[in-house]
Each structure stands twice: as C-alpha cells, then as structure tokens.
C-alpha positions as CSV (number, residue, x, y, z in Angstrom):
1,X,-69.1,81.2,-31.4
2,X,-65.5,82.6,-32.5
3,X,-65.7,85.4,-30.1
4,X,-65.9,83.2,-26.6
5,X,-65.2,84.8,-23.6
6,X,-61.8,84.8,-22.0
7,X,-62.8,82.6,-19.5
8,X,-64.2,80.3,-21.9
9,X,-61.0,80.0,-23.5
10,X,-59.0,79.6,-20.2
11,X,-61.3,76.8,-19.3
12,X,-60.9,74.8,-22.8
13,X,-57.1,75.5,-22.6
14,X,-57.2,73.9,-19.0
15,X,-59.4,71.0,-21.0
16,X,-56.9,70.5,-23.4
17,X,-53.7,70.6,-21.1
18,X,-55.3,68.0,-18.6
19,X,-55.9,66.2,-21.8
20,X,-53.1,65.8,-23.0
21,X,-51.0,65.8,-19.4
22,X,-52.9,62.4,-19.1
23,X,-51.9,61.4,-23.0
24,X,-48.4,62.4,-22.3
25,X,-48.7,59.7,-19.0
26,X,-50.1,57.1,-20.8
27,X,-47.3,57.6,-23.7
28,X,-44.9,57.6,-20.8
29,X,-46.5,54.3,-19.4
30,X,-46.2,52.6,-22.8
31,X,-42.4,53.8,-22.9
32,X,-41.7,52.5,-19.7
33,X,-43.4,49.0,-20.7
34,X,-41.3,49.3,-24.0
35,X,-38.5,50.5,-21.9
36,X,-38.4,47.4,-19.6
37,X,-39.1,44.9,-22.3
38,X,-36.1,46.3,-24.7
39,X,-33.5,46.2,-21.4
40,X,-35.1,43.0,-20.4
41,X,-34.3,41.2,-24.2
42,X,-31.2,42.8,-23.7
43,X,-29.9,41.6,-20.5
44,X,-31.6,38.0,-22.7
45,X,-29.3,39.1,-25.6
46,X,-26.1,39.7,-23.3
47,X,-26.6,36.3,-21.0
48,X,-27.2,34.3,-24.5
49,X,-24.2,35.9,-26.0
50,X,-21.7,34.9,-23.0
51,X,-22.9,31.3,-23.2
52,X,-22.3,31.1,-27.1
53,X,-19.1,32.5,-26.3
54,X,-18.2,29.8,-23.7
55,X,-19.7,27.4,-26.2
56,X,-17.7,28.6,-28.8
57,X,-14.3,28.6,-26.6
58,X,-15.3,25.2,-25.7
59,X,-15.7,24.0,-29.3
60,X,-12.1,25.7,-29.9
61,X,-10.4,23.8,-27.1
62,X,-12.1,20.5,-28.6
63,X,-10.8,21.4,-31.8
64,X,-7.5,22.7,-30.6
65,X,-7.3,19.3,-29.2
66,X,-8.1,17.3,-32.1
67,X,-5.9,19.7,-34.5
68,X,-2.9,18.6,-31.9
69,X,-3.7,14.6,-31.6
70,X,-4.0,15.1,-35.9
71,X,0.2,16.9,-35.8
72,X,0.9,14.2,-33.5
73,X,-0.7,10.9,-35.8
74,X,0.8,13.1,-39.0
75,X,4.8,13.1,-37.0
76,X,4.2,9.1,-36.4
77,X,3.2,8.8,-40.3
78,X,6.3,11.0,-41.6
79,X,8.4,8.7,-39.0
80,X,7.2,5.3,-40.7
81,X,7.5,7.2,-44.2
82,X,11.3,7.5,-43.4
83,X,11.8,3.9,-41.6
84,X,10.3,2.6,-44.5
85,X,12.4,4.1,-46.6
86,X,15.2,2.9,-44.8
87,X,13.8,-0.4,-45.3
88,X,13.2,0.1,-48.8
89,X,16.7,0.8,-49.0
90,X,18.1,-2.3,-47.1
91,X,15.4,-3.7,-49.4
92,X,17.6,-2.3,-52.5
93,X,20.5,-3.3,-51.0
94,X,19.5,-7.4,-50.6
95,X,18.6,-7.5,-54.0
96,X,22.1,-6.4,-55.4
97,X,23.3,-8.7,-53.2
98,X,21.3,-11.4,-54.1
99,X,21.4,-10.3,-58.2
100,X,25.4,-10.9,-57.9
101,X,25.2,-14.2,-55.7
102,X,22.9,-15.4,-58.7
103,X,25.1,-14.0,-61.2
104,X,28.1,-16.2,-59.0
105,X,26.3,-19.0,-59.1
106,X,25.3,-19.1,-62.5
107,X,29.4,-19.3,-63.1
108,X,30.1,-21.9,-61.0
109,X,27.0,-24.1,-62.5
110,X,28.5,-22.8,-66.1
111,X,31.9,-23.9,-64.7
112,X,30.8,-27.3,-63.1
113,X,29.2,-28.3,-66.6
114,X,33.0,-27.4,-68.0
115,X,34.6,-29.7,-65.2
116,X,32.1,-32.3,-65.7
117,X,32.2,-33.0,-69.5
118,X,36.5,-32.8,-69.5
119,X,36.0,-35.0,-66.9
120,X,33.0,-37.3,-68.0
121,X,33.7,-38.8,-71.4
122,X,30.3,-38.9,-72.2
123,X,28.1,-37.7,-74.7
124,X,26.1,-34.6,-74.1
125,X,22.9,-36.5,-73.4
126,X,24.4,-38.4,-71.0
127,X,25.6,-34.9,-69.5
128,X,22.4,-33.8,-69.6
129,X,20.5,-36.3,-68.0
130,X,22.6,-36.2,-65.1
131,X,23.2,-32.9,-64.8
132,X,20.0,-31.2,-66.4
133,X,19.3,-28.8,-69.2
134,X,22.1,-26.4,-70.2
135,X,21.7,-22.6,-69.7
136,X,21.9,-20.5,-72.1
C-alpha cells in the first residue's frame, strides 16, 4: 500500500485539505466567539472603570470638603487658643492686682490695730474681743 497511485494521493491530499479547511473554520468560529467575549468584558472593564473613577472623584470632593470644614473648625480653635490666652493674661493681671490690694489692706488692718490700742486704753483682750484675733 506505500506505492498508491498518483491519483490516490491527490484524492487523500484533497481529503486532508477539506479536513482541515473546515478545522481551520471551526478554530476561526471559536476565535471569533473568544474574540467577542474578550472585547465585550472589555468594553465591561472600560464602562466599570469610568464609574470607579467618577466614584472616586466624588469621594475626593467629599473629602476635599470635609479636609476644608476640618482647616476651618482648627482656625476657630487656634482663635479661642489666643483669646484665651488673652484672658488668661487679664486673668494674671487681676490677681496682681488683687495680691497688692490684699497686701494694702493687710496694713491698714495692721495699722488700725496700732491706732486702736494708743487710742483704747485697754488691755489686749479687750482689743481682741472687739477687734478679733491679731495677724501674724
């Protein structure tokens, strides 16, 4: 059977070409569904892609907006920092004030208890009682 004819041959080369003609047209159908499906995801990938980009823009604004109201609450903090410490200096202030009215009045209460026993001749309970406790 090695030695076949020429037209055998011819005939099983025709065989094998229509074979694989129609294999080649089914391979080129599969492609063509592959084809179709891969553009088809794609065009899915691209549409998905442009709404997580809006999405993300969106969240950016949002964030953009919450990063200015935060600058804007931190400028009214650092504002009360400083009045406060204006205050805290007036604060300051009042208590020197009040420290050296004290420190007046304790001489004039230290000076009254001088005017009253030169001008009480009494003994220093009866100072006392009337006038209270001494400092000291």
């Amino acid at each position: 059977m090695k030695n076949k004819t020429l037209e055998e041959r011819v005939v099983a080369l025709e065989a094998e070409s229509y074979r694989n003609t129609r294999r080649f047209a089914d391979v080129d159908d599969e492609f063509g569904l592959l084809r179709g499906a891969v553009d088809e995801l794609s065009a899915d990938l691209r549409e998905h892609r442009l709404e997580t980009k809006e999405q993300v823009a969106g969240v950016n604004q949002r964030l953009d907006g919450i990063d200015g109201r935060l600058d804007g609450i931190d400028t009214r903090l650092d504002n009360i920092d400083r009045r406060f410490d204006g205050v805290d200096g007036r604060l300051d202030s009042m208590d020197r004030r009040f420290d050296g009215i004290d420190g007046r009045l304790d001489g004039m209460d230290g000076l009254l208890r001088q005017i009253l026993a030169v001008v009480t001749p009494a003994t220093p309970e009866v100072v006392r009682q009337h006038v209270g406790a001494p400092t000291g």
